[in-house]
Backbone as CSV, one residue per row, in Angstrom:
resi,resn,N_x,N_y,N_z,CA_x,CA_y,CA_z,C_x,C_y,C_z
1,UNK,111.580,81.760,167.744,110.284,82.182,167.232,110.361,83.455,166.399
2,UNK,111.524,84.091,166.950,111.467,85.559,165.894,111.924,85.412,164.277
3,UNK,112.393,84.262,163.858,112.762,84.213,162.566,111.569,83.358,162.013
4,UNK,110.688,82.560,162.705,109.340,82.111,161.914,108.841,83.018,160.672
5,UNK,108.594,83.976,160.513,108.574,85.062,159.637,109.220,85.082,158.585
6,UNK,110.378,84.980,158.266,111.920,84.842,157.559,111.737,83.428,157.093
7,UNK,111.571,82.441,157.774,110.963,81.308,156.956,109.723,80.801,156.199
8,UNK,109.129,81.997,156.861,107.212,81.962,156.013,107.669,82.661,154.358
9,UNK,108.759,83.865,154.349,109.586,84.411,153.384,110.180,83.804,152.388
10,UNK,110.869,82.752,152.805,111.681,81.743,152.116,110.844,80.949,151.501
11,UNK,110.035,80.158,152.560,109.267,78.933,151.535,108.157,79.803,150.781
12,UNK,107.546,81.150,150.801,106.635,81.222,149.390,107.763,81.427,148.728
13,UNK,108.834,82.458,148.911,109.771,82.624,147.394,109.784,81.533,146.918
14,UNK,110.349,80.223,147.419,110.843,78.678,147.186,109.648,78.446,146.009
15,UNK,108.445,78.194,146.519,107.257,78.094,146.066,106.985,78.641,144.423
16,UNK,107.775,79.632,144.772,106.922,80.686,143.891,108.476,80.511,142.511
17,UNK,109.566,80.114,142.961,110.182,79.855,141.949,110.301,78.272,141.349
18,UNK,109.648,77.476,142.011,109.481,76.230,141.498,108.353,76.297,140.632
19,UNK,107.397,76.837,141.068,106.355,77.025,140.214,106.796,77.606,138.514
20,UNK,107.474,78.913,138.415,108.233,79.226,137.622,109.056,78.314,136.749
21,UNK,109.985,77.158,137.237,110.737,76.418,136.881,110.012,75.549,136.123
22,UNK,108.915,74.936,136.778,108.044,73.449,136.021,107.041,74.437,135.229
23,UNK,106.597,75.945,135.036,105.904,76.155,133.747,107.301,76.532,132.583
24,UNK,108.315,76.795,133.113,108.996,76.366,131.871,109.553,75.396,131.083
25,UNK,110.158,74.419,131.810,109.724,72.933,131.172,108.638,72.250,131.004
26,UNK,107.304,72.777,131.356,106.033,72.373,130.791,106.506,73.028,129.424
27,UNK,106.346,74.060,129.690,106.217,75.051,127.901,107.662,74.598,126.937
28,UNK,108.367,74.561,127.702,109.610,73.681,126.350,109.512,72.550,125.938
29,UNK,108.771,71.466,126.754,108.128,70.137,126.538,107.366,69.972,125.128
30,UNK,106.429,71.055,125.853,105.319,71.598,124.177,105.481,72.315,123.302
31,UNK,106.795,72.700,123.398,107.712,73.284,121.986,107.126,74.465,122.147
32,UNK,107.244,75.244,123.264,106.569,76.896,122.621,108.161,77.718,123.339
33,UNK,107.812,78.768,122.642,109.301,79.298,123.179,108.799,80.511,123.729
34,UNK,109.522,80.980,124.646,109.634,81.563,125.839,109.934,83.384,125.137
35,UNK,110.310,83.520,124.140,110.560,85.023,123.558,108.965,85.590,122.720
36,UNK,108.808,84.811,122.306,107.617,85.232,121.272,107.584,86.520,120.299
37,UNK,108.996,86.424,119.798,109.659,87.327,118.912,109.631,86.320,117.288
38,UNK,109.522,86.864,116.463,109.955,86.993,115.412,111.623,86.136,115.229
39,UNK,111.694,84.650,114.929,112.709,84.320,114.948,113.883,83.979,113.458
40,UNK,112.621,85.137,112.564,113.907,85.149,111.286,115.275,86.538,111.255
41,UNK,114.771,87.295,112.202,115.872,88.337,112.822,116.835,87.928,114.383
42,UNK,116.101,87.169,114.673,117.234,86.578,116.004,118.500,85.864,115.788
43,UNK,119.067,86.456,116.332,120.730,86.021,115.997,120.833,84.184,117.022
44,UNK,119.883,84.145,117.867,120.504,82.705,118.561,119.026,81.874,118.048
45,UNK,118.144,82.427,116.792,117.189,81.074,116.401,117.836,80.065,116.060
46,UNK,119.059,79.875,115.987,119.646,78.111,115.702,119.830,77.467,117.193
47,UNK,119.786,78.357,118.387,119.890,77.794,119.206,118.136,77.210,120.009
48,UNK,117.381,78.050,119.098,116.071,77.122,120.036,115.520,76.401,118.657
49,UNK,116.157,76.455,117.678,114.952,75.221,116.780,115.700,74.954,116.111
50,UNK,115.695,73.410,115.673,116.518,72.173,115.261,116.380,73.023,113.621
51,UNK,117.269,72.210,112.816,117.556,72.848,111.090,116.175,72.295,110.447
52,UNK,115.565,71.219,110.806,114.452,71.247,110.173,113.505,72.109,110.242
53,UNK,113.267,72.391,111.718,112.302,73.859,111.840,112.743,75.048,111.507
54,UNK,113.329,75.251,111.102,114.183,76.545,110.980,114.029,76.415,109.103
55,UNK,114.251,75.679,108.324,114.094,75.458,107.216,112.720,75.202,106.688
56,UNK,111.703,75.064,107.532,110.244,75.067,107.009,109.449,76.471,107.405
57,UNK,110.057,77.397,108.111,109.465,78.539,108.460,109.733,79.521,107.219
């Protein structure tokens, strides 16, 4: 009974990072990106948008 506590601990963290996990593949699903920077100075914009998007911006 003394670690009931320690598991009330665990499952919100659990909770609370799944939640985290599925709004970021919600939001990559719908193409929004996660920096909300300016991506004609970012050195890894080829790594979040395909050459077509990257060539119409």
């Amino acid at each position: 009974m003394s670690s009931i506590g320690t598991w009330i601990v665990i499952l919100i963290l659990a909770a609370v990072i799944a939640l985290v996990v599925w709004k970021l593949v919600k939001d990559k699903r719908n193409g929004k990106s996660s920096c909300g920077c300016n991506c004609g100075c970012c050195p890894n914009s080829q790594l979040c948008h395909s050459k077509t998007e990257t060539k119409s911006k």
